[in-house]
N, C-alpha and C positions, 0 to 999 in steps of 0.2 A: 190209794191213788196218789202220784206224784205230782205235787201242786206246784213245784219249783218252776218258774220261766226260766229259758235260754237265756244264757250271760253272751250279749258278740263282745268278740277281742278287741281291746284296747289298743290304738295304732302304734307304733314304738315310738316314745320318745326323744329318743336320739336323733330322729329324722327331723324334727322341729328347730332342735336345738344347734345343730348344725349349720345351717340354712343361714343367719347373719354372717358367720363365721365364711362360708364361701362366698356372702355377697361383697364382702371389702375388697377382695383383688380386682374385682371385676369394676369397681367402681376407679381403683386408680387406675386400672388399663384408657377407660374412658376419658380421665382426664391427662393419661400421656396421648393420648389420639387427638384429643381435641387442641394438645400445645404445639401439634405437630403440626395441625390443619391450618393453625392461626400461623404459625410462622410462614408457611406457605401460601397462606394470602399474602402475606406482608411483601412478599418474594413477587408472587404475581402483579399485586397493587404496584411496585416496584419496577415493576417490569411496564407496566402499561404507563407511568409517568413518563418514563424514560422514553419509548416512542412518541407517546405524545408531544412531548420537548424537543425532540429532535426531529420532528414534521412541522412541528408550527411553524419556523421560520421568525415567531418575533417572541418577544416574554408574553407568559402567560400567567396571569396571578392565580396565588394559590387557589382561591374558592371556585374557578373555574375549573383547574383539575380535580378540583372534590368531587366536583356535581359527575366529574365522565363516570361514574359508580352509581349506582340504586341499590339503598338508599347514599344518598351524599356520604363521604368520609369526615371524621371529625379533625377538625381545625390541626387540630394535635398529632394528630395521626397521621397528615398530611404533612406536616413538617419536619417530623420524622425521618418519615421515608425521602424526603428531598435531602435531606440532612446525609442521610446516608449515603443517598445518588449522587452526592458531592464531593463525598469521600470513595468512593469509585471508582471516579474520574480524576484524582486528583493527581495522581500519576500521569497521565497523558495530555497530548499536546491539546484538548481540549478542555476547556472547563465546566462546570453548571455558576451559572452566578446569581444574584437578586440580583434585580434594580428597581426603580421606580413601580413599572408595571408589571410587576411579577418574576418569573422565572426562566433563564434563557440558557441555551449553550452557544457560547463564543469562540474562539481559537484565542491562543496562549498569547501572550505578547514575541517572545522567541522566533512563533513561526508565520509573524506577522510581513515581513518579507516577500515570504513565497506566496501567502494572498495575497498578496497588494495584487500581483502578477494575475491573479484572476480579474480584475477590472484594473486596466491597463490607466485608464485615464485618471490624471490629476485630482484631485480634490479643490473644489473652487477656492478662493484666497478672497477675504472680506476686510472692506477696508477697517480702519481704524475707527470710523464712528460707528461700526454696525458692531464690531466689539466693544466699544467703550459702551454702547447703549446696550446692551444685554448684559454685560457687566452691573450698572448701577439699577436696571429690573431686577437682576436675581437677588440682587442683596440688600433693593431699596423697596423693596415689592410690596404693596402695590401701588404703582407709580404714575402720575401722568405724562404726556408728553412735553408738557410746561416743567415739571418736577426735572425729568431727563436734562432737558434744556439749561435749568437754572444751576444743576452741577457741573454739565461741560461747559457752559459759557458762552455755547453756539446755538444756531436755530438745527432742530431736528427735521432731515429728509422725509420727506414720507415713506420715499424709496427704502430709508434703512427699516423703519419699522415693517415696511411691507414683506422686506427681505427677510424677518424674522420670524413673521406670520406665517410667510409661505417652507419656511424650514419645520412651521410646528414648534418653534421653541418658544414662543412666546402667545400670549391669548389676552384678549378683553376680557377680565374677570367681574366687570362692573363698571357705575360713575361714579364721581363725586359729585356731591351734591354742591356745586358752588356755579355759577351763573355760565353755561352754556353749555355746561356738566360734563366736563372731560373725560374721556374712556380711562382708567385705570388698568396698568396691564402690570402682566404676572408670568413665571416661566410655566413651561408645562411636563408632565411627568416625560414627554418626548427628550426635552432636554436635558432631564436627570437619567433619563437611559442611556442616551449617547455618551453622556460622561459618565455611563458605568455606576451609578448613586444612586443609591433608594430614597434619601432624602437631601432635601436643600440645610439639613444641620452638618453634613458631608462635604460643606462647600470649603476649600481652604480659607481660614484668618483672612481677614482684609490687611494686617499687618504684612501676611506674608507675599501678596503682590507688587511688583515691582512695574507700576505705570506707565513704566518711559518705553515699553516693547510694544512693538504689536502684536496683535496676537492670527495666527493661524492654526485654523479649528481641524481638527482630527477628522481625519477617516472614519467617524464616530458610528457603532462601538467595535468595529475593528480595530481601533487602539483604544480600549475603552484602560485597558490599562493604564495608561498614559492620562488617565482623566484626570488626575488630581495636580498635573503639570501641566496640562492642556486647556482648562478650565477657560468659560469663555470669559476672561478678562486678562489684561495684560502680564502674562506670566511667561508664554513663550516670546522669545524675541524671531524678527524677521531680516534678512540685510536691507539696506537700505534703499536699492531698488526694490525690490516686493512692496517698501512701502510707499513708494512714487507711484509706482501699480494700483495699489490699493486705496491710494488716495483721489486717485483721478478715478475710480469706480464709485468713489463714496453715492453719486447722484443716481449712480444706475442701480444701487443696491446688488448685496451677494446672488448669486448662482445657488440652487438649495444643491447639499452634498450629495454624493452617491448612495444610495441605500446600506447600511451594513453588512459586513460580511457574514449574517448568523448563521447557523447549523439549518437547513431543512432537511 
């Protein structure tokens, strides 16, 4: 009697031994697909700031265009791609620029001419004290209305402060605590935007103003170019009528400017 069991075959070797060997292509195929996809976010993500910016009509800070995404974009990644959106544009009569409150698109200095021509009318003219007091807020900040006073030498309008409040360039940021507790005031990112500046360490040298002008504020930030020559303190000059003009206004306080010419 034949007591031997059945031997089953042995599956082939080779088939085992294979199997890592074809799984490596297939794993860099995946990560050329996945560097392809990411770039193509980056494109898209790119693409959706871009509209963004160019619908808002005023700056928008970064961490608000993170959030248009779920989950939020990383700080870094956001400024990237602005970074590049800047260099885009930088060929054309438009630009992307910071300021203060985030991120805007402006028209060039160049073709600032032919907008003007889209709002026709003037830009108001402020006299000399409502420059010289927003002058010594921004750089003496934060200031009281006694403080203002005891630099120019004169009693302050209320008109001029008023006129400043109502432009937005200025705000009560607090009192001081001394007996009747005077408001402290301070400029606001409103005012670093019109002059085109992300910060007030952007402001020119106090050496480098020349007091004896008056000054006449910008079409702000339609000439935000012009901001660092436009500056609200005595750096542009005016003739000397403008400033007989602007001095017989001093009591009525400025006109708040025409809105900017931004990209919507």
């Amino acid at each position: 009697m034949n007591d031997e069991l059945p031997v089953s075959p042995q599956p082939p070797a080779a088939a085992h031994e294979t199997r890592p060997d074809d799984a490596a292509p297939a794993r860099t195929g995946d990560a050329g697909g996945e560097a392809a996809a990411a770039a193509g976010d980056v494109r898209e993500i790119k693409s959706v700031l871009e509209a963004a910016l160019l619908v808002a009509g005023e700056a928008v800070p970064a961490s608000t265009l993170a959030r248009l995404f779920d989950p939020p974009l990383p700080a870094d990644l956001v400024r990237r791609v602005l970074e590049d959106l800047r260099a885009d544009w930088s060929e054309r009569k438009v630009e992307l620029v910071q300021v203060a409150s985030g991120w805007r698109f402006q028209g060039r200095r160049e073709v600032q001419p032919f907008l003007d021509r889209l709002s026709p009318e003037k830009p108001p003219k402020y006299s000399r004290a409502v420059m010289e007091t927003l002058a010594i807020i921004a750089y003496q900040q934060p200031v009281t209305r006694g403080d203002i006073e005891s630099i120019r030498g004169v009693a302050v309008s209320t008109n001029v402060i008023k006129s400043l409040e109502d432009r937005q360039w200025i705000e009560a940021v607090g009192h001081r605590e001394t007996p009747g507790r005077p408001a402290l005031y301070a400029t606001t990112k409103t005012f670093l935007d019109d002059l085109g500046l992300t910060s007030l360490a952007e402001l020119p040298p106090l050496a480098e103003l020349d007091p004896s002008h008056l000054l006449e504020t910008p079409d702000a930030p339609t000439k935000a170019a012009e901001a660092p020559l436009a500056l609200a303190s005595p750096i542009l000059g005016a003739d000397a009528g403008a400033a007989d003009v602007a001095g017989a206004a001093e009591d009525r306080g400025g006109d708040a400017a025409p809105q900017a010419q931004v990209l919507h």
